[in-house]
C-alpha positions, -999 to +999 in steps of 0.1 A: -637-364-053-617-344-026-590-321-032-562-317-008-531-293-006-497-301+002-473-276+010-439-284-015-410-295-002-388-269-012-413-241+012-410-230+039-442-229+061-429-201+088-420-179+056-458-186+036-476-178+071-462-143+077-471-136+045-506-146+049-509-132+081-497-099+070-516-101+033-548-115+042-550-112+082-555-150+082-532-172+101-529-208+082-512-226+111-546-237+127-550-255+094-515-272+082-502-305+097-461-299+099-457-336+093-473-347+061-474-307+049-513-310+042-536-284+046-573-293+060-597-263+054-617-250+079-653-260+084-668-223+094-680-200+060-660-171+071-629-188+074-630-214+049-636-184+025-604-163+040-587-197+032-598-197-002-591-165-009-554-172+002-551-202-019-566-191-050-545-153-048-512-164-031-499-202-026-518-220-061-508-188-086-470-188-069-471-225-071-461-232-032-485-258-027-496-288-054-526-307-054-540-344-040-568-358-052-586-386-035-596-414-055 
């Protein structure tokens, strides 16, 4: 099973961006697709990790982004 992020309605991408770039020197807009407001995660270690690391610290703890699972 694969686990997908969308981005809530009610958050606004520009706003979650600068904070990652400024918190974690990692820029999320490579990785978010403005029309169904799902995140794909990178396929390189380094960044996939920096990803994470944003994800598991910042956007799933503040509850800015909620989960899809494939079936």
């Amino acid at each position: 099973m694969n686990h997908k992020y969308r981005l809530k309605d009610n958050v606004d991408f520009k706003m979650v961006n600068k904070k990652s770039i400024k918190k974690y020197d990692f820029d999320l807009s490579d990785y978010y697709d403005e029309q169904t407001r799902l995140f794909t995660f990178p396929k390189g270690y380094v960044a996939w990790h920096l990803m994470a690391e944003v994800f598991r610290t910042f956007l799933i703890p503040l509850e800015l982004v909620e989960e899809i699972k494939d079936e």
